[in-house]
C-alpha positions in Angstrom: 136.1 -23.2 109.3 134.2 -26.4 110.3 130.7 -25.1 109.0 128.4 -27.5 106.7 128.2 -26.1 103.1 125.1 -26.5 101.6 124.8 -29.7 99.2 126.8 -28.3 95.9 127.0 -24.6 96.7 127.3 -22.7 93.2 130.3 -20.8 92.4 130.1 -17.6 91.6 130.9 -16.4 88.2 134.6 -16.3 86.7 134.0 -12.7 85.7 132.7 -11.7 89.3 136.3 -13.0 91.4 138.9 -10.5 91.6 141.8 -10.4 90.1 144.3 -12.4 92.1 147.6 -12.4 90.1 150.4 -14.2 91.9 153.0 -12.4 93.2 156.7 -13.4 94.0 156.2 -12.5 97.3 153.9 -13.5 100.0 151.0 -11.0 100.7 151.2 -8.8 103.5 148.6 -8.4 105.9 147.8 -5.2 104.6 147.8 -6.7 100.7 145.1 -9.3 102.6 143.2 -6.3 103.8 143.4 -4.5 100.8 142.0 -7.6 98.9 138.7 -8.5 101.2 138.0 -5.1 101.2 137.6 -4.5 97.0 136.1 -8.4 97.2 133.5 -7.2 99.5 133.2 -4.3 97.3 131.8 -6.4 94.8 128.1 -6.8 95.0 127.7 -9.0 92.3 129.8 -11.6 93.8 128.4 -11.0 97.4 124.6 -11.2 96.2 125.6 -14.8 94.4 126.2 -16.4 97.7 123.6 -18.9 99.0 122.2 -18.3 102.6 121.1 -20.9 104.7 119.0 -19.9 108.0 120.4 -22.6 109.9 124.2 -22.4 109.2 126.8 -20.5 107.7 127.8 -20.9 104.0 130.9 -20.3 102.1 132.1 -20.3 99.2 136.1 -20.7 98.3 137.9 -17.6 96.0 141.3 -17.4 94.4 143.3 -14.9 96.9 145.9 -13.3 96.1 149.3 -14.1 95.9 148.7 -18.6 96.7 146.4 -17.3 100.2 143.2 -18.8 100.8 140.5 -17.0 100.5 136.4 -17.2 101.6 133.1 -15.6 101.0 131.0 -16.5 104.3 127.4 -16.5 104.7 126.2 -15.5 109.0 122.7 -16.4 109.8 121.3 -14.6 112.5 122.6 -15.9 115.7 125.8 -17.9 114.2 129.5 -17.8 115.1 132.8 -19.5 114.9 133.4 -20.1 118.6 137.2 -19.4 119.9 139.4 -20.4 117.3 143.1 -19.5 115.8 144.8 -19.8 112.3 147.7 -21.1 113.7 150.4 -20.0 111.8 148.5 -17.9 109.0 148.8 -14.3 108.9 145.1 -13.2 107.7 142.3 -10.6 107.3 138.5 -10.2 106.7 135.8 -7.5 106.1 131.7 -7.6 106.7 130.3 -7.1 103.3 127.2 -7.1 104.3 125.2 -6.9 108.0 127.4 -6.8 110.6 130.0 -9.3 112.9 131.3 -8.5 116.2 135.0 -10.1 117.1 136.1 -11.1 120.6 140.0 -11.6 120.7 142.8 -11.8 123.1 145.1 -9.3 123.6 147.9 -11.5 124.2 149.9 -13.8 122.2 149.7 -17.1 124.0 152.2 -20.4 123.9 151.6 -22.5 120.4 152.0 -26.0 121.8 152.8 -28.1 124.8 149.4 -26.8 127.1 145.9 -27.6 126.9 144.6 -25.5 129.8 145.5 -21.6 130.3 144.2 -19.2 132.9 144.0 -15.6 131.0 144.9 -12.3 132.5 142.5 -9.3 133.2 142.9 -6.9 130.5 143.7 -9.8 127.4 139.9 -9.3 125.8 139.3 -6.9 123.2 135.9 -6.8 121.7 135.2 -5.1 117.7 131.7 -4.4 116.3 132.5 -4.7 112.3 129.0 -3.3 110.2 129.4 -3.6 106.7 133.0 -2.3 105.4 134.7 -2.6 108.3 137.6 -5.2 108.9 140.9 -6.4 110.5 143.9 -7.7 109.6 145.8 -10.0 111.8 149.3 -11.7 112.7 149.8 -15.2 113.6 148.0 -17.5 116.3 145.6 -14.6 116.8 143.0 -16.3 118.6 139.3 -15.3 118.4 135.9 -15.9 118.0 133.4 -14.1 115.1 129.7 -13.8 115.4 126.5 -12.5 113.7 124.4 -10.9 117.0 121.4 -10.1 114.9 118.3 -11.8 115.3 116.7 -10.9 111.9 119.5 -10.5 109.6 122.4 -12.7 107.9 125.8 -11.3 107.7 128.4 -12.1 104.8 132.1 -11.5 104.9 135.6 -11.5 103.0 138.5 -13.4 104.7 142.0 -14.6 103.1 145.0 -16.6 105.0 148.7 -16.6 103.9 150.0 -19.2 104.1 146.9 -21.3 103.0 145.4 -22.4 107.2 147.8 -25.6 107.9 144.9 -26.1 110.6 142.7 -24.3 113.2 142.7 -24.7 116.8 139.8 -24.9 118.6 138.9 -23.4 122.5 137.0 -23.7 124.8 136.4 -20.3 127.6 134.9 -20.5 130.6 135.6 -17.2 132.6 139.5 -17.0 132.7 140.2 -20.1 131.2 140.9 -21.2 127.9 141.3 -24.8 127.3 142.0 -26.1 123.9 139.3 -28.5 122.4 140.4 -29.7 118.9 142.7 -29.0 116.6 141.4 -29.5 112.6 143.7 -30.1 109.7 142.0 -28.6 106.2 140.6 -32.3 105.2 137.9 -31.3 108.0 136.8 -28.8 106.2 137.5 -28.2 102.4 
C-alpha cells in the first residue's frame, strides 16, 4: 500500500493483537478470512488506530501463520486505485464504516504486457459495511475505496506469502494499462 503513515504512528498494545501462532502450513484463504474477521472484532485494537483526514493510516500486525497483516485507516473520499498482490493469496474485512471494491472478473496475463483491452462482463463491484469481507486468490486485481463524505472507514487485511510487490493500473474505459510496479521498500 503506498499510503503516507503518519510521522511515528503508535502501535497498538501487545495485549490487543491476536494471537497469531505459526503454523507449519501456509494459511488458507479462508484461515486469512477467518483471521481479519476476529481482528476486526476487536474494538480495542480498531479504536487505537490513528486517523488522519487527509490520508489513509495503517498500522502493521503479526498475521497468522508468517502473512502480512494491516489495520487501515479510510478518510472520507480515499482509495487504493487499481492494484494487484501479485502473487499473494489474501483477505480483508471493514471494521468499521464501510469500503466498496471494484474487481475484475478475469484473471489476466502476469507479465510481458503493459496495455490490455478488458471484456464486457469482467467488473464486479462489492459494497463491504462493517463486518463484511472477501478473501482472494492470486493476481486478483482491484481497487478499494471509502465513498463516504463524512465518515472514515478502517479495515483488516493479511497476504500469504508476505506482498513480494504490488502492481499498479491505470483504467480508462476498457483499458487497463499498467502504471508501476512497487517492491515492499516503497512502502514498509
Amino acid at each position: 500500500m503506498s499510503v503516507v503513515p503518519p510521522a511515528s504512528p503508535p502501535s497498538p498494545p501487545a495485549s490487543a493483537l491476536p494471537s497469531a501462532a505459526p503454523s507449519a502450513a501456509a494459511p488458507t484463504q479462508a484461515e486469512l478470512l477467518d483471521f481479519v474477521r476476529r481482528t476486526a472484532a476487536d474494538a480495542e485494537l480498531i479504536s487505537s488506530l490513528p486517523l488522519d483526514p487527509e490520508g489513509r493510516t495503517w498500522v502493521r500486525l503479526e498475521g497468522p501463520g508468517g502473512s502480512e497483516a494491516w489495520l487501515i485507516g479510510w478518510p472520507p473520499g480515499s482509495g487504493t486505485g487499481w492494484h494487484d498482490h501479485a502473487d499473494s493469496v489474501g483477505a480483508f474485512l471493514t471494521a468499521q464504516g464501510e469500503l466498496t471494491e471494484n474487481s475484475l472478473a478475469a484473471r489476466l496475463p502476469t507479465d510481458g504486457w503493459k496495455t490490455l483491452e478488458l471484456t464486457e462482463g469482467v467488473d464486479r463491484s462489492r459494497r463491504l459495511p462493517a463486518g463484511r469481507g472477501r478473501a482472494f486468490g492470486h493476481h486478483h486485481v482491484h481497487e478499494v475505496f471509502n465513498e463516504s463524505t463524512e465518515h472514515h472507514a478502517i479495515s483488516v487485511h493479511a497476504y500469504y506469502p508476505p506482498l513480494p510487490q504490488i502492481r499498479r493500473y491505470s483504467r480508462s474505459g476498457a483499458v487497463l494499462r499498467l502504471e508501476q510496479v512497487e517492491r515492499p521498500e516503497d512502502w514498509q
